[in-house]
C-alpha positions in Angstrom: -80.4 -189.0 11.4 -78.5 -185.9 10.3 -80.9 -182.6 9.7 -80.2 -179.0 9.4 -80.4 -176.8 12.5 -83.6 -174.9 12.2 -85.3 -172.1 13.8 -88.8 -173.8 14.6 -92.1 -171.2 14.4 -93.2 -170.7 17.7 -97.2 -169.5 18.0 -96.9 -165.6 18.6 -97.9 -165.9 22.5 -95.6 -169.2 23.0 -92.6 -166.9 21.3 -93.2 -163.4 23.7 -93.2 -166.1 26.6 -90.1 -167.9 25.4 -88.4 -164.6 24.8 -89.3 -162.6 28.4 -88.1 -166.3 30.1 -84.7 -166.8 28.0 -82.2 -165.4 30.5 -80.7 -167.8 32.4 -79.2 -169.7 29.8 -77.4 -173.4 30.2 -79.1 -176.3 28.8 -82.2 -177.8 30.4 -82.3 -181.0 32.2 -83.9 -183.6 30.7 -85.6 -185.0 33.2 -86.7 -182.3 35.2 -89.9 -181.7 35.8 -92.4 -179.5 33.3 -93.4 -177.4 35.9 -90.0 -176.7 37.4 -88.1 -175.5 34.1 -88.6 -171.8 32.6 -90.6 -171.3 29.2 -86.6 -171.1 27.6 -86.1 -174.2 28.9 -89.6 -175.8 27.8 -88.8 -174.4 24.3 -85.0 -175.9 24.2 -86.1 -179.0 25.3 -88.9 -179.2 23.1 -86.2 -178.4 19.7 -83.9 -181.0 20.9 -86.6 -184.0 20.6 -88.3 -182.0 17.7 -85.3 -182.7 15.8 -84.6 -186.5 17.3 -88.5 -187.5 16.7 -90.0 -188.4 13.2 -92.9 -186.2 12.8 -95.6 -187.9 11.9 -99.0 -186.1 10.2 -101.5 -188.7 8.8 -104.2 -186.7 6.6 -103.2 -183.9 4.4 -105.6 -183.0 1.5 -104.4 -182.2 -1.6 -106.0 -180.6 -5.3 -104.0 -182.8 -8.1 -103.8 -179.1 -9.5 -101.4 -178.3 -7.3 -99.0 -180.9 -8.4 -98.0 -179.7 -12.0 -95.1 -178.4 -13.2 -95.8 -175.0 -13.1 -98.0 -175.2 -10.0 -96.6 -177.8 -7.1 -95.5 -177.5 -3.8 -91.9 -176.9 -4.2 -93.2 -173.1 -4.0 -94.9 -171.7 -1.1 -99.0 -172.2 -2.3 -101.7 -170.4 0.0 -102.1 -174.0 1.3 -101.5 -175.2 4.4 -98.9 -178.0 3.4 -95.8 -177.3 0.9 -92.7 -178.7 1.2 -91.2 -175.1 2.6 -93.9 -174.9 5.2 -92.8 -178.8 6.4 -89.0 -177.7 6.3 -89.8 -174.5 8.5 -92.0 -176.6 10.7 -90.1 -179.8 11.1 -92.9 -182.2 9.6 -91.2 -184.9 8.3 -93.7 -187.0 6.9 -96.9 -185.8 5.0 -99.6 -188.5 4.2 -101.2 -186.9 0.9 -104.8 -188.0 0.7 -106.4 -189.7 -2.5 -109.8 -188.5 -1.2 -113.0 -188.4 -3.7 -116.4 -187.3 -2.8 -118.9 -189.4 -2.2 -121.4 -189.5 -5.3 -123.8 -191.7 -7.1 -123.5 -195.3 -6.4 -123.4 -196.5 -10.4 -121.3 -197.2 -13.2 -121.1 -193.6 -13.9 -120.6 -192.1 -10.4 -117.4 -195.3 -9.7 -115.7 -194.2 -13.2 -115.2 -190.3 -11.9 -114.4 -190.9 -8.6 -111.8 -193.6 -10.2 -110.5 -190.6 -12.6 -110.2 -188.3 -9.8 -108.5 -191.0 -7.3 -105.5 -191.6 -10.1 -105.2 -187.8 -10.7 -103.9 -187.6 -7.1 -102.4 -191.1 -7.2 -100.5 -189.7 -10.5 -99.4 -186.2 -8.6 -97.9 -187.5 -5.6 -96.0 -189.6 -7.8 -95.2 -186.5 -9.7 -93.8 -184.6 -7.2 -91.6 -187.4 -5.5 -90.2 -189.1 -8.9 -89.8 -185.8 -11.2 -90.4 -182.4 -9.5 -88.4 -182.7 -6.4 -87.1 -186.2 -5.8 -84.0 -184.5 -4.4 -85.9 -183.1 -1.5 -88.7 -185.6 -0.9 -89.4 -189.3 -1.3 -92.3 -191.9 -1.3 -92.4 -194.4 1.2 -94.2 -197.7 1.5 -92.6 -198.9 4.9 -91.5 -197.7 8.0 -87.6 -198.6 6.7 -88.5 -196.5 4.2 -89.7 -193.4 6.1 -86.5 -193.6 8.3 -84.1 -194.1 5.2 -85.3 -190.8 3.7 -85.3 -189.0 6.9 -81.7 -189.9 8.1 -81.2 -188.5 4.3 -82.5 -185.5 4.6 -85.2 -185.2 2.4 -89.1 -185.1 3.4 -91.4 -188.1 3.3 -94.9 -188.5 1.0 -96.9 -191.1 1.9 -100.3 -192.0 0.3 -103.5 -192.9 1.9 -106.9 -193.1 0.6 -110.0 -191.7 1.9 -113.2 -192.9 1.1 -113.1 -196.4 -1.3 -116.0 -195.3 -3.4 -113.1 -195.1 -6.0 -112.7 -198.9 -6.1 -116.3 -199.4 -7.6 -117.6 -202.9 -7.5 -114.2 -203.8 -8.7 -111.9 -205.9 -6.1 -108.9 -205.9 -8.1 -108.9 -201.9 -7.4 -107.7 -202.7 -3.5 -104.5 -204.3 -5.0 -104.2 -201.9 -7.9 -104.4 -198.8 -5.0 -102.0 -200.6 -3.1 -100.0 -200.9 -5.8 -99.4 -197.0 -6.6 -98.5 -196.8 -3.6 -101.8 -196.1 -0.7 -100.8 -197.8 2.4 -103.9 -197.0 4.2 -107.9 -196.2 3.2 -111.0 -195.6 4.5 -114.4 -197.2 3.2 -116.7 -194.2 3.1 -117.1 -191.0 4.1 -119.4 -188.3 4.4 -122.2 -190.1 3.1 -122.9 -194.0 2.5 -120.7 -195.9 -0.1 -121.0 -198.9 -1.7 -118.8 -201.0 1.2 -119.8 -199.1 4.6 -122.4 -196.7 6.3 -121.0 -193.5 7.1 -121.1 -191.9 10.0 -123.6 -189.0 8.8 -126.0 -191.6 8.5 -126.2 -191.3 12.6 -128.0 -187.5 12.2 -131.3 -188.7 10.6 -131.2 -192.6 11.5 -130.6 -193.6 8.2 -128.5 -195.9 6.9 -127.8 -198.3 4.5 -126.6 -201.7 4.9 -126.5 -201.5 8.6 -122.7 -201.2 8.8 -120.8 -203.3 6.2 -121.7 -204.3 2.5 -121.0 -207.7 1.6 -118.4 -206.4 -0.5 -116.9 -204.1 2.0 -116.4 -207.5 3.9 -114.7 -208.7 0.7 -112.7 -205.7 0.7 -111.3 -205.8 4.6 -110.0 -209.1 3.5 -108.6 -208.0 0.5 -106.7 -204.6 2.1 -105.9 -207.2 4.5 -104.6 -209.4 1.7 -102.2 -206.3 0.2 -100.8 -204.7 3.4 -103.0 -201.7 3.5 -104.5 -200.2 6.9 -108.0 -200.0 7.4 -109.1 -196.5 8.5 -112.4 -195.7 10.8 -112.1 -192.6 10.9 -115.3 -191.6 8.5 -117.4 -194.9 8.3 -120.5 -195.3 11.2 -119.8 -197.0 14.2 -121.3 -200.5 13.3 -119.2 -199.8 10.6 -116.1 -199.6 12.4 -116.7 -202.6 15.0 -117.8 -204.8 12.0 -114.4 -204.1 10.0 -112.2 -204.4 13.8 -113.8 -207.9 14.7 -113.4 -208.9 10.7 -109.6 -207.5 10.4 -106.8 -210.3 11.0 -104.4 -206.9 11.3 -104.4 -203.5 13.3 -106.5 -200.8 12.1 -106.1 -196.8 12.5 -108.0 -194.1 12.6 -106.0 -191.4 10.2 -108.2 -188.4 11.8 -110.2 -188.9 14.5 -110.8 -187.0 18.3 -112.4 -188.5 21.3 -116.1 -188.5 21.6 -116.7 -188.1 25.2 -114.2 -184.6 24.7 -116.7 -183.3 22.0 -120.0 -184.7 20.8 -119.8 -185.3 17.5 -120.4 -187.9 15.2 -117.0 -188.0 13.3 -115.8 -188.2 17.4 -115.3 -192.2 18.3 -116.8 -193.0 21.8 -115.2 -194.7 23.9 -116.6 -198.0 23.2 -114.5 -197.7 19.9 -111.5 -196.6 21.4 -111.6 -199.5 23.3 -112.1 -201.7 20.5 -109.2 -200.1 18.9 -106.8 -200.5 21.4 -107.8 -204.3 21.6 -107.2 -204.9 18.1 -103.7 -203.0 18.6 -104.3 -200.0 16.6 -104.1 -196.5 16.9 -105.9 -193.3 16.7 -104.3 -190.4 14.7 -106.0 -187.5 16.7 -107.0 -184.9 14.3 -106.5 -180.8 14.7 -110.0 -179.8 13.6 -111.6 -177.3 15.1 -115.3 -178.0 15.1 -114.1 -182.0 16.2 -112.3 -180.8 19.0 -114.0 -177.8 21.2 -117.0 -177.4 18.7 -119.2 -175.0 20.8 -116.1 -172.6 21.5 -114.7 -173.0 17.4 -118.9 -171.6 17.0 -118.6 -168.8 19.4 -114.8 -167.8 18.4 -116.4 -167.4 14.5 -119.7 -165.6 15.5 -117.3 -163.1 17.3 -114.9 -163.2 14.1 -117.8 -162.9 11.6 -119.4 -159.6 14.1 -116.6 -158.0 13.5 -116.0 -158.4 10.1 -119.4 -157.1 9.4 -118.6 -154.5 11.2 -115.4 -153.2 9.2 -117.1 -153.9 6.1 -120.0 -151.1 6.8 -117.3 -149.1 7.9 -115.3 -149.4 4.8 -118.7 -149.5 2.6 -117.9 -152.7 1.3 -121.0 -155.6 0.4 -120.5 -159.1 0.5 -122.7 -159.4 -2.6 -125.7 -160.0 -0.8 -124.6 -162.9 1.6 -124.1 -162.3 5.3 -120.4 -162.5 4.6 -118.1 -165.2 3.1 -119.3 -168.4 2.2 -120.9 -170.5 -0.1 -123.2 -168.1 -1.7 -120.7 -165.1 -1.4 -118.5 -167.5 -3.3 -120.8 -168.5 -5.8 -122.1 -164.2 -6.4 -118.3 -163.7 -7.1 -117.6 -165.9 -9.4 -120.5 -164.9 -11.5 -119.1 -161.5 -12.0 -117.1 -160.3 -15.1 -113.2 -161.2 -14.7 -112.3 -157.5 -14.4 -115.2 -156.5 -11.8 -114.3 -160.5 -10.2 -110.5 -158.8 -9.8 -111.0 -155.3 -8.6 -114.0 -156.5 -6.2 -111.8 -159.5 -4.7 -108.4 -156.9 -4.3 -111.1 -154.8 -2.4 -112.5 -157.3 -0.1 -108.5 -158.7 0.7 -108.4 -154.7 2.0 -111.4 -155.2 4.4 -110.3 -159.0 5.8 -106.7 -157.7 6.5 -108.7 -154.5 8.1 -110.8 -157.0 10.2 -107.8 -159.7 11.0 -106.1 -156.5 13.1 -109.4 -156.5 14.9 -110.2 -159.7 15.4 -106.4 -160.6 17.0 -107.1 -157.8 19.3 -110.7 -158.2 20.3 -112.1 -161.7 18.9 -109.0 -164.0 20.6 -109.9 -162.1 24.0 -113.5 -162.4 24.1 -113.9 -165.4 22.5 -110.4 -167.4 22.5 -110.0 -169.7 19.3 -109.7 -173.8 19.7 -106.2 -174.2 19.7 -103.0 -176.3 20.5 -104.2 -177.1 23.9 -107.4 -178.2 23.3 -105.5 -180.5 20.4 -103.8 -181.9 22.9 -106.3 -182.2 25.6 -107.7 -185.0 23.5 -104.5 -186.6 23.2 -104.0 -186.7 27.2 -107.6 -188.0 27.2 -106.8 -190.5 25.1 -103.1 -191.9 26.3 -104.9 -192.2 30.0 -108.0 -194.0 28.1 -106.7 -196.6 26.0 -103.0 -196.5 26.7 -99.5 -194.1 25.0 -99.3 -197.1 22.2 -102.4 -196.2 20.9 -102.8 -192.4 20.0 -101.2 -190.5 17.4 -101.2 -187.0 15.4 -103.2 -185.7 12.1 -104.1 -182.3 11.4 -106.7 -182.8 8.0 -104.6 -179.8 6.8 -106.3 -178.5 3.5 -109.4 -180.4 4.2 -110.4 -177.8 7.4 -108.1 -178.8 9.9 -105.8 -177.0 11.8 -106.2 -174.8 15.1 -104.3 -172.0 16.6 -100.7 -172.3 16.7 -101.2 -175.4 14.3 -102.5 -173.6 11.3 -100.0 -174.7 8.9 -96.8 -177.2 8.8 -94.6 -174.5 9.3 -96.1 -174.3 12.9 -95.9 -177.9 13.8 -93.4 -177.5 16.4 -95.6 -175.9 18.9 -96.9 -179.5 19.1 -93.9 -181.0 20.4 -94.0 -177.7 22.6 -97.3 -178.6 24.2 -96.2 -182.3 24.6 -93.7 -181.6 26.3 -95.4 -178.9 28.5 -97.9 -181.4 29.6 -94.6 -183.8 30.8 -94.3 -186.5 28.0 -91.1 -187.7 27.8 -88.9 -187.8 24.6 -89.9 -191.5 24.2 -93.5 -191.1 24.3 -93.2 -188.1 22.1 -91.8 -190.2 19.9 -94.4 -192.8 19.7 -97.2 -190.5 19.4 -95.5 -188.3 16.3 -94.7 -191.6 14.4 -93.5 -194.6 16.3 -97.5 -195.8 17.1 -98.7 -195.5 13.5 -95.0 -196.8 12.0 -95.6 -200.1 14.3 -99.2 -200.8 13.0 -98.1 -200.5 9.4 -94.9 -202.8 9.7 -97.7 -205.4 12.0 -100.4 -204.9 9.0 -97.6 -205.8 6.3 -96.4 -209.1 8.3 -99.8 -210.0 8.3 -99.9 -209.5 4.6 -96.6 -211.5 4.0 -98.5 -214.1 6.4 -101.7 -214.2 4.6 -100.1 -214.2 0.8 -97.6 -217.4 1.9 -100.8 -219.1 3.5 -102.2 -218.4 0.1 -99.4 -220.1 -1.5 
């Protein structure tokens, strides 16, 4: 694979660390322990199989808005994914996500999900075949991914989360499939029409007590087309139901471990276990409140104290709510366009006030969830169910990300971690990529198997 030499962003901490340690200079030895090389070494190491691996994220949100031609992500947006932030960062492949709310279950409720589904189906096509098809590609197989990579260019790949889209409409699996979504989930927050989600567990209320008949139809059917079937949202009767139905691997785009962090979007271990015996693998997610949710609480009380406390100072109201939020958001918007601008210019002036404070006096009493605590749930993990069966998503744009992981442009301080904690280039390798790249190729031979059964 040949790639430009890049200058990967190192978290601010990770880079004052690297800088104080880089005087010794030669080149770090490989198989040396963790704990025996210097921070400069960690951090050469760490570029050299940064630059060897495919990176690997499975579950970044999109808007179709941002995917115009005067509006894509050829430019730097204020989101957390563009194709500048995964040069800086060494991302190589970005799974955009076909994602639709989950609404009514009739006629009505299917038909704008569908319209919103192809809107995204249509952008991401958009941006590979006639915004910027010189710097990244769509790709439907793993020979795909590594054909565009050892040329160069960036990687889109589609997956689909939540199949409320599809309606009571089969054919819908194969027409997904054919624009391209190569994996997709069959609810989300809140029951569909195929699966119970996992909110159900809150209230102990659910709806078909796992799987719809037709969400049995439809694991056969994804089955059928080479798509892989995601647990990552759906409840947990749910997600054993569709594993012990499945003839293929599943995945989990964006999941973290339960016993870690009590949650329901967390799988326990009884799942994990399930999906390592069905030869999947989990994508473990960079969400905050999934991850270390009592500190991410604590880390934004002290965040929020603070920026209360600079807006007094700077006589600034947050238009009657106790800061941003929902209804901050909502008494904004209702103002005149020219009070909207001058009153949003205003508060930017208080929250770049407050961010000065906060990275001085919120990050030491009350760190934020970051890239360790990622990757705690990825050692937890590996020594759980095995290094074949755990990857990496961040749910970038959809509230993931943690510190020193906030955007693509940072995801080096992954491989950084990894490395830290004594993986070796190989199993770097198969958590960035080579774990979720196998259970695609196996879900597409069963395909192939299944249609030639078929005749």
């Amino acid at each position: 694979m040949t790639r430009p030499n890049r200058s990967y962003r190192l978290a601010p901490a990770l880079a004052g660390a690297a800088l104080l340690a880089a005087c010794g200079g030669g080149e770090p030895a490989a198989d040396a322990p963790a704990e025996a090389m210097s921070e400069a070494e960690l951090v050469e190491l760490a570029r050299g199989i940064h630059e060897r691996v495919i990176t690997l994220d499975t579950h970044d949100d999109i808007n179709a808005g941002n995917f115009t031609a005067e509006r894509n992500y050829t430019t730097d947006l204020p989101t957390q994914v563009t194709l500048p932030k995964m040069e800086e960062g060494g991302l190589d492949v970005a799974w955009f996500i076909v994602y639709t709310g989950q609404g009514e279950l009739d006629e009505a409720g299917f038909q704008r999900a569908y319209d919103q589904a192809i809107a995204k189906f249509d952008g991401i096509h958009r941006l590979t075949e006639e915004i910027a098809p010189d710097r990244i590609g769509l790709a439907l197989t793993s020979d795909d991914v590594r054909r565009l990579v050892s040329e160069g260019k960036l990687v889109a790949m589609i997956g689909v989360e939540n199949g409320y889209p599809i309606g009571m409409d089969i054919s819908r699996v194969k027409e997904f499939h054919d624009r391209g979504a190569r994996y997709m989930s069959l609810a989300h927050n809140g029951h569909s029409q195929l699966a119970d989600s996992n909110t159900g567990e809150a209230i102990n209320e659910f709806l078909h007590g796992g799987l719809s008949d037709l969400g049995r139809e439809v694991i056969a059917e994804m089955n059928r087309w080479g798509i892989m079937i995601d647990v990552s949202h759906p409840s947990k009767e749910a997600n054993l139901e569709a594993m012990a139905l499945s003839e293929a691997p599943v995945i989990a785009s964006h999941s973290t471990a339960r016993a870690m962090f009590n949650h329901s979007r967390n799988l326990d271990d009884e799942q994990l276990f399930a999906i390592r015996d069905n030869g999947g693998v989990v994508q473990t997610v960079a969400f905050r409140s999934y991850l270390a949710g009592d500190k991410h609480a604590e880390y934004s009380r002290a965040r929020q104290d603070i920026l209360m406390t600079v807006a007094e100072e700077m006589d600034f109201d947050f238009a009657g709510a106790d800061g941003p939020g929902r209804a901050f958001s909502q008494a904004v918007s209702q103002l005149p366009e020219a009070e909207r601008d001058a009153y949003m210019a205003r508060y930017e002036e208080v929250q770049a006030a407050a961010d000065a404070r906060i990275e001085a006096e919120a990050d030491q009493l009350a760190p934020p969830v970051d890239v360790a605590d990622f990757v705690d749930h990825i050692d937890y993990m590996v020594d759980l169910i095995g290094i074949d069966h755990v990857g990496i998503s961040s749910d970038f744009d959809g509230g993931g990300g943690v510190d020193g992981w906030d955007d693509a442009s940072e995801t080096f301080n992954v491989t950084l971690e990894l490395v830290r904690r004594g993986y070796t280039e190989e199993e770097i390798g198969k958590i960035w990529s080579g774990n979720l790249l196998r259970v695609l190729d196996e879900v597409q031979a069963v395909a192939a198997e299944i249609q030639a059964r078929e005749g």
